[in-house]
N, C-alpha and C positions, 0 to 999 in steps of 0.2 A: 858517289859523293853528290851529285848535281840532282839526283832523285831525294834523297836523305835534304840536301838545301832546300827544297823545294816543298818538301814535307812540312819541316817548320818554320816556311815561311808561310803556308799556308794556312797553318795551326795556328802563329803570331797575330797573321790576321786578322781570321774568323774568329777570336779570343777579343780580338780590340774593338771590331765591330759589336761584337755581341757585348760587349762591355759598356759600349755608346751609346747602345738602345737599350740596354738594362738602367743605367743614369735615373733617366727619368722618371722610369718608374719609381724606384727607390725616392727621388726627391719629390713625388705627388705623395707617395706612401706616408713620407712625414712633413708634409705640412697638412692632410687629409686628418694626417692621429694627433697634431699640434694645433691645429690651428683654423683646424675645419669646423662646422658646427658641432658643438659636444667635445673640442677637444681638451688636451692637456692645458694649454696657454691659455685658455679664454674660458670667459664666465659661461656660466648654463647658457643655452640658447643661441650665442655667438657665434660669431665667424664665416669663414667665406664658405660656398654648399661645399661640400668634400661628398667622396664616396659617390659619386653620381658619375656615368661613364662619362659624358661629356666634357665636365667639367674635368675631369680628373685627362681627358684629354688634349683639352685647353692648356692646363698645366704641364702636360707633359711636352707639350707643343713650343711651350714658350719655354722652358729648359732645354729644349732640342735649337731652338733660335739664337739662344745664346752661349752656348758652346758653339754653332757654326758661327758666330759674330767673333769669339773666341780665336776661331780657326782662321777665318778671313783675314783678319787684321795681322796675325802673325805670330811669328816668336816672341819678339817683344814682348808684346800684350801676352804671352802665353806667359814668360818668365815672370811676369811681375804677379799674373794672379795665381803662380805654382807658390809665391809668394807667401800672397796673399790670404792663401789653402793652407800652407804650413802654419801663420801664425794661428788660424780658426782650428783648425787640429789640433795644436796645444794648448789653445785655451779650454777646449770642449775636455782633453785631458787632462789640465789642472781641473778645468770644475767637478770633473769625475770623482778623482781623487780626492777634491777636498769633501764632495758631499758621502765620500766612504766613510771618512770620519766623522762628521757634524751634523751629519741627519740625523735621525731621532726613530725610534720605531714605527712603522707605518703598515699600514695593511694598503694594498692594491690591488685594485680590481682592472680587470679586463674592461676593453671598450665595449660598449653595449652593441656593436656590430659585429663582431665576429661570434659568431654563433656556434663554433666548436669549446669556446672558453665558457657557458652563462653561467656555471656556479661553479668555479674557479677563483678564487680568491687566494694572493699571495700574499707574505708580511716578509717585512723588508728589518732585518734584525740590527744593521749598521754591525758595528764591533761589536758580537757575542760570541764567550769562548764556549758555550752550549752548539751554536752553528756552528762554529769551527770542528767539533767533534763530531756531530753529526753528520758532517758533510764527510770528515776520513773515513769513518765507520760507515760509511755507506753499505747496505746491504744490495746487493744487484743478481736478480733472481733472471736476467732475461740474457741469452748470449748472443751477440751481436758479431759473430764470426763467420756468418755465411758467404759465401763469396762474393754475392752483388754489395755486400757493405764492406770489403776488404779484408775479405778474410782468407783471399787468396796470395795477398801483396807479397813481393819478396821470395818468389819462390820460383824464379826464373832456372837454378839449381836443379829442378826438378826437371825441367825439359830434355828432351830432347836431343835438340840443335836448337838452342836460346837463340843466336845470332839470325838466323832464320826467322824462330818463332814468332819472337817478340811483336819485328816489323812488320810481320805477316798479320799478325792479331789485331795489332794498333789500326792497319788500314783497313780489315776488315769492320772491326769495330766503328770506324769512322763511318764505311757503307753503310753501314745499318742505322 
Protein backbone atom coordinates (compact mmCIF):
# COMPACT_ATOMS: atom_id res chain seq x y z
CA UNK A 1 0.00 0.00 0.00
CA UNK A 2 2.78 2.58 1.02
CA UNK A 3 4.72 1.81 -2.39
CA UNK A 4 1.35 2.10 -4.63
CA UNK A 5 0.88 5.79 -2.00
CA UNK A 6 3.92 6.80 -2.98
CA UNK A 7 3.64 6.02 -6.64
CA UNK A 8 0.84 8.50 -7.01
CA UNK A 9 2.09 10.90 -5.05
CA UNK A 10 4.83 10.94 -6.97
CA UNK A 11 2.90 11.08 -10.38
CA UNK A 12 0.62 13.99 -8.56
CA UNK A 13 3.46 15.91 -8.31
CA UNK A 14 5.62 15.59 -11.25
CA UNK A 15 2.05 16.27 -13.14
CA UNK A 16 1.66 19.79 -10.90
CA UNK A 17 5.11 20.82 -11.60
CA UNK A 18 5.27 20.18 -15.06
CA UNK A 19 1.87 21.79 -15.22
CA UNK A 20 3.54 25.20 -13.56
CA UNK A 21 6.18 25.34 -16.05
CA UNK A 22 4.13 24.56 -18.96
CA UNK A 23 1.66 28.03 -17.72
CA UNK A 24 3.84 30.08 -19.23
CA UNK A 25 4.51 28.94 -22.07
CA UNK A 26 1.08 28.73 -23.08
CA UNK A 27 0.47 32.35 -21.84
CA UNK A 28 3.63 33.93 -23.93
CA UNK A 29 2.16 31.58 -26.65
CA UNK A 30 -0.95 33.91 -26.66
CA UNK A 31 -0.12 37.10 -26.16
CA UNK A 32 3.05 36.45 -28.89
CA UNK A 33 -0.16 35.26 -31.60
CA UNK A 34 -2.47 38.16 -29.86
CA UNK A 35 -0.87 40.75 -29.32
CA UNK A 36 2.68 40.63 -30.53
CA UNK A 37 3.85 42.31 -33.65
CA UNK A 38 1.62 40.97 -36.55
CA UNK A 39 -0.89 39.69 -34.16
CA UNK A 40 -4.71 39.00 -34.07
CA UNK A 41 -5.61 42.37 -31.66
CA UNK A 42 -3.52 44.79 -33.31
CA UNK A 43 -3.07 46.82 -36.43
CA UNK A 44 -0.31 45.72 -39.06
CA UNK A 45 2.96 46.63 -37.60
CA UNK A 46 1.99 46.82 -33.89
CA UNK A 47 2.61 45.61 -30.79
CA UNK A 48 4.97 44.35 -28.24
CA UNK A 49 8.35 42.04 -30.20
CA UNK A 50 6.74 38.38 -29.73
CA UNK A 51 8.31 35.43 -31.07
CA UNK A 52 11.96 36.48 -30.02
CA UNK A 53 13.58 33.93 -27.33
CA UNK A 54 14.27 36.61 -25.02
CA UNK A 55 11.55 38.39 -25.03
CA UNK A 56 9.24 35.47 -25.00
CA UNK A 57 11.41 34.83 -21.82
CA UNK A 58 10.90 37.99 -20.18
CA UNK A 59 7.22 37.01 -20.39
CA UNK A 60 7.50 33.86 -19.43
CA UNK A 61 9.47 35.20 -16.39
CA UNK A 62 6.97 37.60 -15.26
CA UNK A 63 4.13 34.84 -15.47
CA UNK A 64 6.29 32.73 -13.41
CA UNK A 65 6.65 35.88 -10.78
CA UNK A 66 3.15 36.16 -10.43
CA UNK A 67 1.84 32.96 -9.79
CA UNK A 68 4.83 32.71 -7.05
CA UNK A 69 3.27 36.20 -5.80
CA UNK A 70 0.10 34.20 -6.10
CA UNK A 71 1.54 31.52 -3.87
CA UNK A 72 3.25 33.61 -1.31
CA UNK A 73 0.46 35.68 -0.14
CA UNK A 74 -1.73 32.53 0.31
CA UNK A 75 -5.01 30.99 0.24
CA UNK A 76 -6.82 33.85 0.46
CA UNK A 77 -5.36 35.47 -2.47
CA UNK A 78 -5.46 32.11 -4.15
CA UNK A 79 -9.42 31.81 -3.48
CA UNK A 80 -10.40 34.99 -4.63
CA UNK A 81 -8.39 34.72 -8.00
CA UNK A 82 -9.74 30.94 -8.53
CA UNK A 83 -12.56 33.39 -8.53
CA UNK A 84 -11.57 35.63 -10.49
CA UNK A 85 -10.38 32.68 -13.27
CA UNK A 86 -13.93 31.16 -13.23
CA UNK A 87 -15.75 34.37 -14.07
CA UNK A 88 -12.79 34.96 -17.25
CA UNK A 89 -13.60 31.34 -18.10
CA UNK A 90 -17.23 31.92 -18.67
CA UNK A 91 -17.08 34.92 -20.25
CA UNK A 92 -14.43 33.55 -22.89
CA UNK A 93 -17.27 30.66 -23.03
CA UNK A 94 -20.29 32.92 -23.53
CA UNK A 95 -18.16 34.86 -26.26
CA UNK A 96 -17.43 31.46 -27.76
CA UNK A 97 -20.75 30.55 -28.02
CA UNK A 98 -22.11 33.51 -28.97
CA UNK A 99 -19.54 34.14 -31.95
CA UNK A 100 -20.81 30.44 -33.14
CA UNK A 101 -23.79 31.97 -33.86
CA UNK A 102 -23.18 35.61 -35.23
CA UNK A 103 -20.03 35.57 -37.06
CA UNK A 104 -20.42 35.66 -40.54
CA UNK A 105 -18.24 33.43 -43.03
CA UNK A 106 -14.73 34.00 -42.93
CA UNK A 107 -11.56 32.73 -44.41
CA UNK A 108 -8.40 32.36 -42.13
CA UNK A 109 -5.33 32.26 -42.55
CA UNK A 110 -2.31 30.94 -40.55
CA UNK A 111 0.23 33.33 -38.78
CA UNK A 112 2.80 34.28 -41.26
CA UNK A 113 5.48 32.43 -38.74
CA UNK A 114 4.68 29.22 -38.51
CA UNK A 115 6.13 27.80 -41.44
CA UNK A 116 4.40 24.19 -41.57
CA UNK A 117 0.94 26.08 -42.37
CA UNK A 118 2.18 28.84 -45.66
CA UNK A 119 -0.67 27.82 -47.99
CA UNK A 120 -3.03 26.67 -45.65
CA UNK A 121 -5.95 28.56 -45.56
CA UNK A 122 -9.29 27.71 -43.59
CA UNK A 123 -12.87 29.20 -43.87
CA UNK A 124 -14.90 29.44 -40.83
CA UNK A 125 -18.75 28.48 -42.04
CA UNK A 126 -20.57 29.60 -38.58
CA UNK A 127 -24.00 27.70 -38.88
CA UNK A 128 -23.98 25.64 -42.18
CA UNK A 129 -25.96 22.43 -42.62
CA UNK A 130 -23.45 21.72 -45.71
CA UNK A 131 -20.51 21.50 -42.81
CA UNK A 132 -22.51 19.80 -40.59
CA UNK A 133 -22.84 16.96 -43.21
CA UNK A 134 -19.66 16.97 -44.24
CA UNK A 135 -18.04 16.88 -41.08
CA UNK A 136 -20.51 13.24 -40.28
CA UNK A 137 -19.67 11.94 -43.57
CA UNK A 138 -16.28 12.17 -42.93
CA UNK A 139 -14.25 9.85 -45.10
CA UNK A 140 -11.12 8.68 -43.00
CA UNK A 141 -8.63 6.66 -45.07
CA UNK A 142 -5.73 6.76 -42.48
CA UNK A 143 -6.06 4.17 -39.08
CA UNK A 144 -4.83 5.46 -36.23
CA UNK A 145 -4.75 2.14 -34.08
CA UNK A 146 -1.23 1.50 -33.56
CA UNK A 147 -0.37 1.02 -30.27
CA UNK A 148 1.95 4.18 -29.42
CA UNK A 149 -1.54 6.18 -30.37
CA UNK A 150 -3.80 3.76 -28.21
CA UNK A 151 -4.56 1.29 -29.91
CA UNK A 152 -3.55 -1.05 -27.39
CA UNK A 153 -5.85 0.63 -24.44
CA UNK A 154 -8.05 -1.74 -22.49
CA UNK A 155 -6.76 -4.83 -22.99
CA UNK A 156 -5.41 -5.47 -19.62
CA UNK A 157 -7.81 -8.94 -20.20
CA UNK A 158 -5.21 -10.16 -22.28
CA UNK A 159 -2.45 -10.39 -19.80
CA UNK A 160 -1.16 -12.55 -18.13
CA UNK A 161 -0.97 -11.73 -14.46
CA UNK A 162 -2.64 -7.86 -14.95
CA UNK A 163 -2.08 -7.26 -11.28
CA UNK A 164 1.56 -7.78 -11.79
CA UNK A 165 1.63 -6.49 -15.17
CA UNK A 166 0.25 -3.43 -15.28
CA UNK A 167 2.43 -1.85 -12.16
CA UNK A 168 5.39 -3.39 -13.53
CA UNK A 169 4.85 -1.55 -17.03
CA UNK A 170 3.73 1.81 -15.60
CA UNK A 171 7.12 2.09 -13.67
CA UNK A 172 9.10 0.79 -16.25
CA UNK A 173 7.67 3.11 -18.58
CA UNK A 174 8.29 5.94 -16.10
CA UNK A 175 12.19 4.74 -16.29
CA UNK A 176 12.37 5.34 -19.63
Amino acid sequence: LSLSLSLSLSLSLSLSLSCGFYLPKGVVEVIDTNIGVGGTLVKSGQGIPAFQYWYDFLYGTVVLLFVLIVCLVGAKLFAKTTTVTFVIVLIAIASAMFSFGFVSERTISFPPHNQNTNNITLVYTSWSWQTFKNNIESNYSVDFTDPSNGGGVNISGDLKNPSRAIPEGTILALGI
